[in-house]
N, CA, C and O atoms as a Tinker XYZ file with bonds, in Angstrom:
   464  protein
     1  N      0.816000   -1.187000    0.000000    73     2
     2  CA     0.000000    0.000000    0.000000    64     1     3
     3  C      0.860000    1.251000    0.000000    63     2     4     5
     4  O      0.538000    2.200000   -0.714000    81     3
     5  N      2.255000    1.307000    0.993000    73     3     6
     6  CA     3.010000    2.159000    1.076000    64     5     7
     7  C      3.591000    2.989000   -0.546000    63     6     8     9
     8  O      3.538000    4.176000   -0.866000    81     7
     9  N      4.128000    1.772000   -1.315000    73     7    10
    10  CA     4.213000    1.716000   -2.579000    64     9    11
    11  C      3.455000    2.634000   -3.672000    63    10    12    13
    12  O      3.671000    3.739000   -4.170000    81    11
    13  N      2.375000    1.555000   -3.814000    73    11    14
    14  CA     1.052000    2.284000   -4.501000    64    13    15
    15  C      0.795000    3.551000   -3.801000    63    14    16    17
    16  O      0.392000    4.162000   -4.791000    81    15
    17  N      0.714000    4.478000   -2.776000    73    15    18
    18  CA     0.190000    5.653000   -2.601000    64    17    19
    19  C      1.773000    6.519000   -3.271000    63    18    20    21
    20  O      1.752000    7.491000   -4.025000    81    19
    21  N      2.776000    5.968000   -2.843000    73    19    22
    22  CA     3.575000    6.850000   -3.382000    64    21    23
    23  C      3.895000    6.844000   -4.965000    63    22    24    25
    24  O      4.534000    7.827000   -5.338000    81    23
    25  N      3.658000    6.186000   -5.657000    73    23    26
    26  CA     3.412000    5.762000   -6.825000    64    25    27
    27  C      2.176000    6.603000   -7.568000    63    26    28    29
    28  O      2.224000    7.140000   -8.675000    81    27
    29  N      1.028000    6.560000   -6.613000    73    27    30
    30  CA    -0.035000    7.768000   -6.852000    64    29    31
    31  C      0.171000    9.193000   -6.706000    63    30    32    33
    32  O     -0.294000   10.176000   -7.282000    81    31
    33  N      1.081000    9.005000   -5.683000    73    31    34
    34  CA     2.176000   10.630000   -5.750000    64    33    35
    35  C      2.559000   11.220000   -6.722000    63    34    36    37
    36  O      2.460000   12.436000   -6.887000    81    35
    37  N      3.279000   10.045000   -7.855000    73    35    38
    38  CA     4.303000   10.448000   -8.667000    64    37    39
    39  C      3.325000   10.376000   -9.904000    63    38    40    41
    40  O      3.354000   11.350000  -10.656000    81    39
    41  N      2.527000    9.419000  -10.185000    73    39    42
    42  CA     1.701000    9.172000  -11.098000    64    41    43
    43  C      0.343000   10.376000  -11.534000    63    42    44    45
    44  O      0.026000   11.143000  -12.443000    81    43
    45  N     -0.159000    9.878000  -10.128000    73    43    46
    46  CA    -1.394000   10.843000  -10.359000    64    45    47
    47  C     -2.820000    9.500000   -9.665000    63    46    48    49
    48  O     -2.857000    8.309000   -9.972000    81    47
    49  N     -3.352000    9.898000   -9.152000    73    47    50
    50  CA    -4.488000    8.737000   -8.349000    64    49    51
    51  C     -5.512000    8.149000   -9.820000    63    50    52    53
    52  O     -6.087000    7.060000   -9.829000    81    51
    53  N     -5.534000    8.853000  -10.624000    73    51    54
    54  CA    -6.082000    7.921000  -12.106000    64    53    55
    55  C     -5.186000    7.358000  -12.815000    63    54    56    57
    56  O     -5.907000    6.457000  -13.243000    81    55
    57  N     -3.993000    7.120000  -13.383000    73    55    58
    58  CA    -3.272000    6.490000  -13.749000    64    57    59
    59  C     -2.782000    5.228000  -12.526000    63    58    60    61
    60  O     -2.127000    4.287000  -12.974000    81    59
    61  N     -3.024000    5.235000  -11.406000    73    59    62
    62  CA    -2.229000    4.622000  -10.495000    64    61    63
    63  C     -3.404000    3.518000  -10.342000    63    62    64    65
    64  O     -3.125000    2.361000  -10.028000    81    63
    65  N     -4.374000    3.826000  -10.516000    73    63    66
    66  CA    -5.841000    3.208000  -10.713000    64    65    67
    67  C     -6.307000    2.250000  -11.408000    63    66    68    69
    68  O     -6.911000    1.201000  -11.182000    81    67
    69  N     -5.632000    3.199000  -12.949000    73    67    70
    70  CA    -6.181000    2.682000  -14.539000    64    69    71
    71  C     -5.458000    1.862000  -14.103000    63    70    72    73
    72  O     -5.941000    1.176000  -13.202000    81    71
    73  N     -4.365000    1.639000  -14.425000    73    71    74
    74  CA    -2.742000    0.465000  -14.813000    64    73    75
    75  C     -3.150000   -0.811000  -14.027000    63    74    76    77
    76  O     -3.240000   -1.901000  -14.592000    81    75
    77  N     -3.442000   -0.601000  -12.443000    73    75    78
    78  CA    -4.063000   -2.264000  -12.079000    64    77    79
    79  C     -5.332000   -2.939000  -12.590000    63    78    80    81
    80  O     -5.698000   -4.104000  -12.748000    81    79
    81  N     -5.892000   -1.634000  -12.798000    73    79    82
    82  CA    -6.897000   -2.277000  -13.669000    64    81    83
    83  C     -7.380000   -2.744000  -14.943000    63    82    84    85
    84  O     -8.267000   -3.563000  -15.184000    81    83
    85  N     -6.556000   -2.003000  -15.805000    73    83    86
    86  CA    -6.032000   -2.893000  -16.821000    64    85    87
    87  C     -5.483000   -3.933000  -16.812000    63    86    88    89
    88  O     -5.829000   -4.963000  -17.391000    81    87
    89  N     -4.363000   -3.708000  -15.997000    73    87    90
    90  CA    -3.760000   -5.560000  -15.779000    64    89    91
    91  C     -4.328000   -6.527000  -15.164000    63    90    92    93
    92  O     -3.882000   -7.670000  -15.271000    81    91
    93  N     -5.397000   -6.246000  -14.423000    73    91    94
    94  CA    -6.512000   -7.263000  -14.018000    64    93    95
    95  C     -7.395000   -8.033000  -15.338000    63    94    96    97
    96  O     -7.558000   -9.237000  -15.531000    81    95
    97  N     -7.981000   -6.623000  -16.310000    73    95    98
    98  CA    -8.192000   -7.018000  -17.286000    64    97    99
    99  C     -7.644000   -8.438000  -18.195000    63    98   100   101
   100  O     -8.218000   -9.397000  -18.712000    81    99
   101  N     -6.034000   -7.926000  -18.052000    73    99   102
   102  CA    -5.587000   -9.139000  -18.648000    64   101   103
   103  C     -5.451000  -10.260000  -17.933000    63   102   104   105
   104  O     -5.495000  -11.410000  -18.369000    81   103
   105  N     -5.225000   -9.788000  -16.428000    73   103   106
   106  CA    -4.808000  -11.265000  -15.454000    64   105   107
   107  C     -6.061000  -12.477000  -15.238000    63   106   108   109
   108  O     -5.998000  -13.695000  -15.402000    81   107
   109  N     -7.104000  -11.679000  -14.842000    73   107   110
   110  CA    -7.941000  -12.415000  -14.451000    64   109   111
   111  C     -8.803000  -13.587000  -15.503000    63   110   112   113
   112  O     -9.225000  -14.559000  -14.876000    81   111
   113  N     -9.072000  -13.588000  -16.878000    73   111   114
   114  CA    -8.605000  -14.429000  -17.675000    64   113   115
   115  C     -7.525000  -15.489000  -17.695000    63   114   116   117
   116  O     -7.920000  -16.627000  -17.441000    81   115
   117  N     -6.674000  -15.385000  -17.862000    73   115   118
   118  CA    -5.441000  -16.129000  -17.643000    64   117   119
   119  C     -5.524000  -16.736000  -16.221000    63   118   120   121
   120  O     -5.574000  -17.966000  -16.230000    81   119
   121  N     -5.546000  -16.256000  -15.219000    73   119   122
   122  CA    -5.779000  -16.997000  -13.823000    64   121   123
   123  C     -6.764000  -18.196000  -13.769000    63   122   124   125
   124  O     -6.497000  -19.209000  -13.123000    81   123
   125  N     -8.081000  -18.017000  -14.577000    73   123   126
   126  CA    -9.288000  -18.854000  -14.598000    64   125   127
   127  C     -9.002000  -19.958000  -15.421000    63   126   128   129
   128  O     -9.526000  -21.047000  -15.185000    81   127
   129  N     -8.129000  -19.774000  -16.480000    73   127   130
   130  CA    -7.780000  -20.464000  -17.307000    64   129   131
   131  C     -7.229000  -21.432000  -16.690000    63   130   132   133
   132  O     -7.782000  -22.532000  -16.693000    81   131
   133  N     -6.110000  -21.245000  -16.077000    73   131   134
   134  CA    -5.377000  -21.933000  -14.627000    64   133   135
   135  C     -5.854000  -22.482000  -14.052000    63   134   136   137
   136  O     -5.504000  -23.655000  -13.928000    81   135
   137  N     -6.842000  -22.022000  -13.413000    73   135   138
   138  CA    -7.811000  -23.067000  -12.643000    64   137   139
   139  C     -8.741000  -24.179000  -12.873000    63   138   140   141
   140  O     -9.379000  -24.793000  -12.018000    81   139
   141  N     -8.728000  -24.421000  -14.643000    73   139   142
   142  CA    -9.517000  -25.200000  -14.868000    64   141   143
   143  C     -8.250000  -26.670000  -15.110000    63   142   144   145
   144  O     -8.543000  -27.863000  -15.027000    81   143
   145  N     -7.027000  -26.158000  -15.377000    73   143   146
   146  CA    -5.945000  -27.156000  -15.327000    64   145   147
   147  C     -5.812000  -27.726000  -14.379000    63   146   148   149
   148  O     -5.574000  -28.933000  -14.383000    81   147
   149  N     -5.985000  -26.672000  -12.769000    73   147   150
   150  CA    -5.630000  -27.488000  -11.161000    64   149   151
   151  C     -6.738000  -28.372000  -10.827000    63   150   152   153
   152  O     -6.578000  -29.336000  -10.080000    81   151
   153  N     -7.992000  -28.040000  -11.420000    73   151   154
   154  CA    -9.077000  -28.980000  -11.332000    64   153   155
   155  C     -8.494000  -30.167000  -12.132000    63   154   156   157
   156  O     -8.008000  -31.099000  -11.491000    81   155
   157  N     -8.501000  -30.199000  -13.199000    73   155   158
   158  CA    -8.073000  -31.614000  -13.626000    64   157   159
   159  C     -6.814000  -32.563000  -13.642000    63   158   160   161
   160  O     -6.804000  -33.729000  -14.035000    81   159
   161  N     -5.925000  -31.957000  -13.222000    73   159   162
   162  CA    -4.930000  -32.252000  -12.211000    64   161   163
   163  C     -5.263000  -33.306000  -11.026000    63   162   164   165
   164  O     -5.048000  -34.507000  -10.864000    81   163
   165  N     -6.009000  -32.088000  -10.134000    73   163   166
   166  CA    -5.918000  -33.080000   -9.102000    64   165   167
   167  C     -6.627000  -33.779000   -8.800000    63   166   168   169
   168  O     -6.500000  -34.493000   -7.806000    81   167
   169  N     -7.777000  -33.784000   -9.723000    73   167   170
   170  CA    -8.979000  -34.858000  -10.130000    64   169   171
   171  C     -8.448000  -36.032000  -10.621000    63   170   172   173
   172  O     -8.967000  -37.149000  -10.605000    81   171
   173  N     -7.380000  -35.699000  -11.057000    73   171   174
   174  CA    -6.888000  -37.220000  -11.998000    64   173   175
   175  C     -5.834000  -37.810000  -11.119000    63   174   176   177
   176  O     -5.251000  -38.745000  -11.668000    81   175
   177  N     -5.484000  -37.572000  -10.088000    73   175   178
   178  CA    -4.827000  -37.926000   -9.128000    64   177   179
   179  C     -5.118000  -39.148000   -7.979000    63   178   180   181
   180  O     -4.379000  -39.694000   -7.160000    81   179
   181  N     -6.406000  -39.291000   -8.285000    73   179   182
   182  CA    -7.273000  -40.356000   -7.303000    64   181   183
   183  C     -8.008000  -41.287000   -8.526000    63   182   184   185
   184  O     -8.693000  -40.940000   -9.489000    81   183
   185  N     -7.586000  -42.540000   -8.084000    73   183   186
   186  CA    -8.529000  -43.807000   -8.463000    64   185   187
   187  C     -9.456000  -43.411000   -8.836000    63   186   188   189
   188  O     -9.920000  -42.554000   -8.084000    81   187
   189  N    -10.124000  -43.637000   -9.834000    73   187   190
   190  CA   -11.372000  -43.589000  -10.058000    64   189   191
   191  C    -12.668000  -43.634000   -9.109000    63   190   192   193
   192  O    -13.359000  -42.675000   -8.767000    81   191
   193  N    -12.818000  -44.919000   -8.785000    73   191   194
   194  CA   -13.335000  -44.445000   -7.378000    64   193   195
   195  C    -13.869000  -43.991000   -6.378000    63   194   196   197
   196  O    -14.907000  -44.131000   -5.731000    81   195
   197  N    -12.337000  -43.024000   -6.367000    73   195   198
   198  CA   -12.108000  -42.189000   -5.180000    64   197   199
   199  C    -12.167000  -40.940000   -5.753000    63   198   200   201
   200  O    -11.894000  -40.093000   -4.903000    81   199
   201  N    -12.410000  -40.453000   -6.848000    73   199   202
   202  CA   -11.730000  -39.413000   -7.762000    64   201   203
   203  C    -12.797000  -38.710000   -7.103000    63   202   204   205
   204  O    -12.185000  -37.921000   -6.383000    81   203
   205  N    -13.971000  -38.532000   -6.924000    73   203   206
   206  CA   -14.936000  -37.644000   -6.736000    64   205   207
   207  C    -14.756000  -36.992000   -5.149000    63   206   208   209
   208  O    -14.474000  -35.815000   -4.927000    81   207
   209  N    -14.955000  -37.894000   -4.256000    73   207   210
   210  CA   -14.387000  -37.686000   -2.590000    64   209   211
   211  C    -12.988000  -37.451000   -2.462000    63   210   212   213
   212  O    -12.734000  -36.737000   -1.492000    81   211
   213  N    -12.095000  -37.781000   -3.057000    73   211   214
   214  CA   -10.542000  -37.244000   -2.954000    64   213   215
   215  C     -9.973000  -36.064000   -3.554000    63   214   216   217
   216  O     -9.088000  -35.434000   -2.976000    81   215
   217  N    -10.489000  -35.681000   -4.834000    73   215   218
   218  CA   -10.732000  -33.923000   -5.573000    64   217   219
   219  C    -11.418000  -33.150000   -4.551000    63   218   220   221
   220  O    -11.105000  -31.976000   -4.355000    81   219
   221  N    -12.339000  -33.733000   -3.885000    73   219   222
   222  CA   -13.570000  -32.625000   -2.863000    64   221   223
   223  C    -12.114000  -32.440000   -1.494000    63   222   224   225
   224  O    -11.467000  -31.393000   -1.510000    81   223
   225  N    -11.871000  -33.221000   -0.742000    73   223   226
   226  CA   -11.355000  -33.492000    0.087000    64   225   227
   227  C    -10.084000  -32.283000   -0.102000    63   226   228   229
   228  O     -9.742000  -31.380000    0.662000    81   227
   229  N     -9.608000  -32.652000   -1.337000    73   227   230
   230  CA    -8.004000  -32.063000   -1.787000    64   229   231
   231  C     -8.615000  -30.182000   -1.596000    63   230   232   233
   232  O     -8.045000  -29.198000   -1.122000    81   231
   233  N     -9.905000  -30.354000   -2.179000    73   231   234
   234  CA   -10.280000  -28.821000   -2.899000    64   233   235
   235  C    -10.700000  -27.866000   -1.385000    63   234   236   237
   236  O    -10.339000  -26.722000   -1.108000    81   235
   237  N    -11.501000  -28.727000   -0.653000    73   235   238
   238  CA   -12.004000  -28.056000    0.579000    64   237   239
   239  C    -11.218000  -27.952000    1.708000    63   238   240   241
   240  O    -11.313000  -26.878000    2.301000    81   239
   241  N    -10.470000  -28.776000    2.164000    73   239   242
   242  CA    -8.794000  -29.196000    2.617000    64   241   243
   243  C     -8.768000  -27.953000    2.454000    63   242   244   245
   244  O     -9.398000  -27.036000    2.981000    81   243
   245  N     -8.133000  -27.987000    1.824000    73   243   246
   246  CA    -6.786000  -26.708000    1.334000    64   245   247
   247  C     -7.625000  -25.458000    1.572000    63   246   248   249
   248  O     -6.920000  -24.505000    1.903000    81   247
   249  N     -9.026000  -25.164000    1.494000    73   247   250
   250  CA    -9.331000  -23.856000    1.950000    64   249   251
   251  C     -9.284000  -23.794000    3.430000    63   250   252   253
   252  O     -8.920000  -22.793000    4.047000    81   251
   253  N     -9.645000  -24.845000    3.942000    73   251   254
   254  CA    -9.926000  -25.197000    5.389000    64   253   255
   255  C     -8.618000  -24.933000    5.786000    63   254   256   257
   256  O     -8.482000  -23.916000    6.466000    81   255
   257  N     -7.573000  -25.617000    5.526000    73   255   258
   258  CA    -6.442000  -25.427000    6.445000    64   257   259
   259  C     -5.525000  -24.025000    5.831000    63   258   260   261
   260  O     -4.917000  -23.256000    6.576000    81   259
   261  N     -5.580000  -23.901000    4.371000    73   259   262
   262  CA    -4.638000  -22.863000    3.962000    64   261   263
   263  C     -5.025000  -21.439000    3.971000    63   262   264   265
   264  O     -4.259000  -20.517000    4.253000    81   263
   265  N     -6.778000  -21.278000    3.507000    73   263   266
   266  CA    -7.320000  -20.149000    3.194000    64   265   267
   267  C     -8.063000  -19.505000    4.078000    63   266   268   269
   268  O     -8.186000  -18.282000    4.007000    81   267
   269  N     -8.830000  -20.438000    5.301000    73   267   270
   270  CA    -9.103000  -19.436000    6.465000    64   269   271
   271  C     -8.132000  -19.008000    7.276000    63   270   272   273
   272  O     -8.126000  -17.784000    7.410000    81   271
   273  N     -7.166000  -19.694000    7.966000    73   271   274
   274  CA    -6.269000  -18.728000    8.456000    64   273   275
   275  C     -5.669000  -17.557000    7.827000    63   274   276   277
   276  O     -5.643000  -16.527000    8.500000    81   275
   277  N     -5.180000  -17.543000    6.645000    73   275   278
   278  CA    -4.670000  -16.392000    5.719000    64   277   279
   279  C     -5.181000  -15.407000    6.061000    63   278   280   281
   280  O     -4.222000  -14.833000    6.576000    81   279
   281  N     -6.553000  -14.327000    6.232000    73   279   282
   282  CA    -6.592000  -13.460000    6.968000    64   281   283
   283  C     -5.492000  -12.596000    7.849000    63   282   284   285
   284  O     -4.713000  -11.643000    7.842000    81   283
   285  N     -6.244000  -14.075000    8.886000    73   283   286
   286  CA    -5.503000  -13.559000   10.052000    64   285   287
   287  C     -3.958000  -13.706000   10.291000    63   286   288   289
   288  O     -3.338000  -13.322000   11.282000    81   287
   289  N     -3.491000  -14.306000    9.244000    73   287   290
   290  CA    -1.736000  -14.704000    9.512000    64   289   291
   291  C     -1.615000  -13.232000    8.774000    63   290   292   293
   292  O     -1.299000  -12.286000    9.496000    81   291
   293  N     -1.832000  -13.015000    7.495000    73   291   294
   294  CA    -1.746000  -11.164000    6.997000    64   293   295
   295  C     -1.873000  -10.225000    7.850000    63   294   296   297
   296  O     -0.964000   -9.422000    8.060000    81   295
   297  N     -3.234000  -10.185000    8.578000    73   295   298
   298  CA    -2.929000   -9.174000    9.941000    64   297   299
   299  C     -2.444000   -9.073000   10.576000    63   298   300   301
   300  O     -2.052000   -7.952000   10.901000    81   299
   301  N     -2.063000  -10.319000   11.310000    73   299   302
   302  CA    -0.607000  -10.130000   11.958000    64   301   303
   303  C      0.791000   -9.881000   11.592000    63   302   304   305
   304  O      1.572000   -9.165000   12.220000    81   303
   305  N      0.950000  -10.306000   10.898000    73   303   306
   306  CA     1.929000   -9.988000    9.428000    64   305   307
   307  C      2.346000   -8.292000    9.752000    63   306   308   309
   308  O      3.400000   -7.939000   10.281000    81   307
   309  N      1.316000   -7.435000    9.321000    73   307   310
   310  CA     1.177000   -6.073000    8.943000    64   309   311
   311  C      1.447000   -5.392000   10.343000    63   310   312   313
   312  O      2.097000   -4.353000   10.466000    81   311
   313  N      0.792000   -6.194000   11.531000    73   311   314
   314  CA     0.655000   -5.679000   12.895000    64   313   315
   315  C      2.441000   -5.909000   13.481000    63   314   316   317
   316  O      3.098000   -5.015000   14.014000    81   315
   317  N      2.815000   -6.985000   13.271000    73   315   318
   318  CA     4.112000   -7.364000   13.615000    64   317   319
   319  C      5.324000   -6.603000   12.719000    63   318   320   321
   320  O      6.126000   -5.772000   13.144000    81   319
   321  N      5.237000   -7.023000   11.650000    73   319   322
   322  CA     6.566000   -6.322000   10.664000    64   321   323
   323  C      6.255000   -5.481000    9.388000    63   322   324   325
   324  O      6.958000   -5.042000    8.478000    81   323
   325  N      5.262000   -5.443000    9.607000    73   323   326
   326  CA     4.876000   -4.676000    8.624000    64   325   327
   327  C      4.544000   -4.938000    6.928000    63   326   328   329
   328  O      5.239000   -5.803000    6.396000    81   327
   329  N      3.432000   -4.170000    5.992000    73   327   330
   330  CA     2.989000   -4.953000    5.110000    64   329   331
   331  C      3.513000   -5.300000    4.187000    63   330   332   333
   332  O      2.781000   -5.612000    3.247000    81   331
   333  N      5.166000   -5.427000    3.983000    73   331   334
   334  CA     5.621000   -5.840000    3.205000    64   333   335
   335  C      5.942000   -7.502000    3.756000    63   334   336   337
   336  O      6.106000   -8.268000    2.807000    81   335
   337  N      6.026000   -8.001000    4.814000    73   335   338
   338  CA     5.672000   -9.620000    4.861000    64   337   339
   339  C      4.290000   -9.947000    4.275000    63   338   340   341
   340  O      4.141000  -11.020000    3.691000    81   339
   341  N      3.701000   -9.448000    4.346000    73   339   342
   342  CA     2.556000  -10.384000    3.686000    64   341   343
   343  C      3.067000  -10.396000    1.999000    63   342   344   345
   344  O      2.503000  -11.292000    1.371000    81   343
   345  N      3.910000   -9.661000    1.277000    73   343   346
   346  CA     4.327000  -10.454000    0.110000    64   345   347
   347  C      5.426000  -11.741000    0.391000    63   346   348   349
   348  O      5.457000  -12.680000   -0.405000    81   347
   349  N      6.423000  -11.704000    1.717000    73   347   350
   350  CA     6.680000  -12.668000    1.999000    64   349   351
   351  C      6.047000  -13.856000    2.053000    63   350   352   353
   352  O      6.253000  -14.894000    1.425000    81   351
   353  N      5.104000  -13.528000    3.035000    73   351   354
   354  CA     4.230000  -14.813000    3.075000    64   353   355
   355  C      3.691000  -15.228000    1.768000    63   354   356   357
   356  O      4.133000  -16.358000    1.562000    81   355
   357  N      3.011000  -14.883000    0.873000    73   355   358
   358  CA     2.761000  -14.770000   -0.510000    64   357   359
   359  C      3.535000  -15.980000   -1.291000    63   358   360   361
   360  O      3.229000  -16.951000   -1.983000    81   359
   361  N      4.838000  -15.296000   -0.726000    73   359   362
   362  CA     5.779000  -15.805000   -1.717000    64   361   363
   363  C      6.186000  -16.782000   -1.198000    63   362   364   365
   364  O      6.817000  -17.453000   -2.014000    81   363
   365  N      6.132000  -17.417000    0.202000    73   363   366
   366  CA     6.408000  -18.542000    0.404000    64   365   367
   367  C      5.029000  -19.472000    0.490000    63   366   368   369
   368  O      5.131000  -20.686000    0.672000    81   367
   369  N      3.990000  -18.953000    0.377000    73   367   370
   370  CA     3.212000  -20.563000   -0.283000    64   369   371
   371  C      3.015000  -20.530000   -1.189000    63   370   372   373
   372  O      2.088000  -21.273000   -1.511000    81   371
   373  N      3.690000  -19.660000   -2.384000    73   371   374
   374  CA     3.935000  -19.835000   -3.881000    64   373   375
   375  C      5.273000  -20.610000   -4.143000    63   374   376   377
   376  O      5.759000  -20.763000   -5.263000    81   375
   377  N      5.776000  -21.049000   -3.047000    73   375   378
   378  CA     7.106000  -21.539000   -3.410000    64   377   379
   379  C      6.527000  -23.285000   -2.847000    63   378   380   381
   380  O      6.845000  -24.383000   -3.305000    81   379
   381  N      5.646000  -22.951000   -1.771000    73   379   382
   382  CA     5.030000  -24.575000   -1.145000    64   381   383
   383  C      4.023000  -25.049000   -2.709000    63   382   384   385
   384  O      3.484000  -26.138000   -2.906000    81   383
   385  N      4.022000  -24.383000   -3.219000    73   383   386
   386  CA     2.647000  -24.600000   -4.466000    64   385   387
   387  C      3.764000  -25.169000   -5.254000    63   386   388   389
   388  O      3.745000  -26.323000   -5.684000    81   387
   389  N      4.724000  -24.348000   -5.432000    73   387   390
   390  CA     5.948000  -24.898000   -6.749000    64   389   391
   391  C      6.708000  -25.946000   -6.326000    63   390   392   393
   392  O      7.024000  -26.443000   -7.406000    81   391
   393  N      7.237000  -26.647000   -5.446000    73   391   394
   394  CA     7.530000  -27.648000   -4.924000    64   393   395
   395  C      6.830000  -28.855000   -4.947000    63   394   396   397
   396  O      7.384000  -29.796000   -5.514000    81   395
   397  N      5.793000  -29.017000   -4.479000    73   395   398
   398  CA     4.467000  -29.729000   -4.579000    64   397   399
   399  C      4.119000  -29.895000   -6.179000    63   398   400   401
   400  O      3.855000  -31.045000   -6.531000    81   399
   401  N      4.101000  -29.201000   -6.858000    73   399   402
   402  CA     3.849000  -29.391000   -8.419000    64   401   403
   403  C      5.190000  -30.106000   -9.242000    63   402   404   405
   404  O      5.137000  -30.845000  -10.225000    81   403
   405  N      6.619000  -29.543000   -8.365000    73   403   406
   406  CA     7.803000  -30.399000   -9.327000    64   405   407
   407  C      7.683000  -31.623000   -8.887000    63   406   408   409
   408  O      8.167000  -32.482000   -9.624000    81   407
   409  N      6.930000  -32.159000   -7.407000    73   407   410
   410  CA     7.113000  -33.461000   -6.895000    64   409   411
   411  C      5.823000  -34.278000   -7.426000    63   410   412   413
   412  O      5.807000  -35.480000   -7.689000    81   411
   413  N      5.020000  -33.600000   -7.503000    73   411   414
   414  CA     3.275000  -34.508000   -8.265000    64   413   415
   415  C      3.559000  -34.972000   -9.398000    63   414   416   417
   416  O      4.248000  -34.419000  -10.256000    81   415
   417  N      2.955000  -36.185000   -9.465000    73   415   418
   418  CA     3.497000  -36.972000  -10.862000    64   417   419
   419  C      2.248000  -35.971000  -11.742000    63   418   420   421
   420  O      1.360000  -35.201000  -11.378000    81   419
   421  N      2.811000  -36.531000  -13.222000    73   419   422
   422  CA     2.589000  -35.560000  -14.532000    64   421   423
   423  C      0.929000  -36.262000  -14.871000    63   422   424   425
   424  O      1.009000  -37.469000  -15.104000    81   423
   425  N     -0.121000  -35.855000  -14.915000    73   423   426
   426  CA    -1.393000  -36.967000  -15.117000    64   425   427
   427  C     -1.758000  -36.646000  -16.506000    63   426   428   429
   428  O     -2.838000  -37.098000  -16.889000    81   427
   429  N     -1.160000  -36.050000  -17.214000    73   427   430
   430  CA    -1.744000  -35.851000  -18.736000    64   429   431
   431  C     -1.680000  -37.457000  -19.467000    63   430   432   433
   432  O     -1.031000  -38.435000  -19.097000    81   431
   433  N     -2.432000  -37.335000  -20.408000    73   431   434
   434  CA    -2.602000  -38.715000  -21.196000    64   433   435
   435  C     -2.311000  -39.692000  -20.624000    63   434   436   437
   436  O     -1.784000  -40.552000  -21.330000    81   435
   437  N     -2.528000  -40.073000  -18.935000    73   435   438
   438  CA    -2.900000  -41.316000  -17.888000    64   437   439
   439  C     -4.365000  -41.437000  -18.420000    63   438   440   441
   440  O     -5.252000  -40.605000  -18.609000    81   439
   441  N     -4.262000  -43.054000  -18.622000    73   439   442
   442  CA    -5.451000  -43.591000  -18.579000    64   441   443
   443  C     -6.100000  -43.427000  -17.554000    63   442   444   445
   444  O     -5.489000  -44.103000  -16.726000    81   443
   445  N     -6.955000  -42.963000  -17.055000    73   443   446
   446  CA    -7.623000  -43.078000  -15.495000    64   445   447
   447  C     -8.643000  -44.194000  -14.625000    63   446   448   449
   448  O     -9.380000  -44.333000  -13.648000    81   447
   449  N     -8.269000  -44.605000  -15.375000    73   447   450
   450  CA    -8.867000  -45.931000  -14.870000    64   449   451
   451  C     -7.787000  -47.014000  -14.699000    63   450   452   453
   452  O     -7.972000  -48.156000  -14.279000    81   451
   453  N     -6.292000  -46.300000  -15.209000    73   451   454
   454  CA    -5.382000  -47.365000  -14.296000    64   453   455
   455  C     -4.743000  -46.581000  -12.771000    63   454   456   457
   456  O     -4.094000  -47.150000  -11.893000    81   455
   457  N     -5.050000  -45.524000  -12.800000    73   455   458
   458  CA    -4.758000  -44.676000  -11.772000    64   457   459
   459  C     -4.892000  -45.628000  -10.558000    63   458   460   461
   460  O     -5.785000  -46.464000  -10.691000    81   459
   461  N     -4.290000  -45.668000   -9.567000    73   459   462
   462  CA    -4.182000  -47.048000   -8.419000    64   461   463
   463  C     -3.996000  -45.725000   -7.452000    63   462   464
   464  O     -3.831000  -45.865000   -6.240000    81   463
């Protein structure tokens, strides 16, 4: 935030405005796009089966344990060292996301029904 206001300083509060919002324009496309890959990913990751209860599990999981605390780990974050850790933090469960993806086996053109 520190950033962006001084940035609106130098810019002007409509240009400092437009520019994320343009690049939302382009991001948010591309992000969704993304998300229809992590769905089938980790759908194809479970036995058949299991594929339906183990995708739910994987999908609600991960909000449960990763995305309700987030809040409050950011506020404290900001309260403790201030708001430039919360791009820390950011950046380290973008690094737990990239780790986890070099170690997950590859599920493209798996038959899924030999999936074990």
């Amino acid at each position: 935030m520190i950033g962006g206001g001084a940035w609106s300083d130098r810019a002007g509060r409509r240009v400092a405005m437009l520019v994320p919002s343009v690049a939302l324009l382009v991001w948010a496309p591309v992000f969704f796009w993304l998300v229809g890959a992590e769905a089938a990913w980790i759908t194809e990751l479970f036995p058949t089966r299991y594929r339906y209860a183990g995708s739910s599990l994987v999908f609600q999981g991960s909000s449960i344990v990763a995305g309700a605390p987030a809040p409050f780990i950011a506020v404290w974050l900001v309260d403790r060292f201030g708001a430039g850790a919360v791009i820390g933090y950011l950046v380290a469960t973008m690094l737990v996301t990239a780790v986890a993806l070099a170690f997950g086996r590859e599920t493209r053109g798996t038959d899924l029904d030999a999936v074990r």
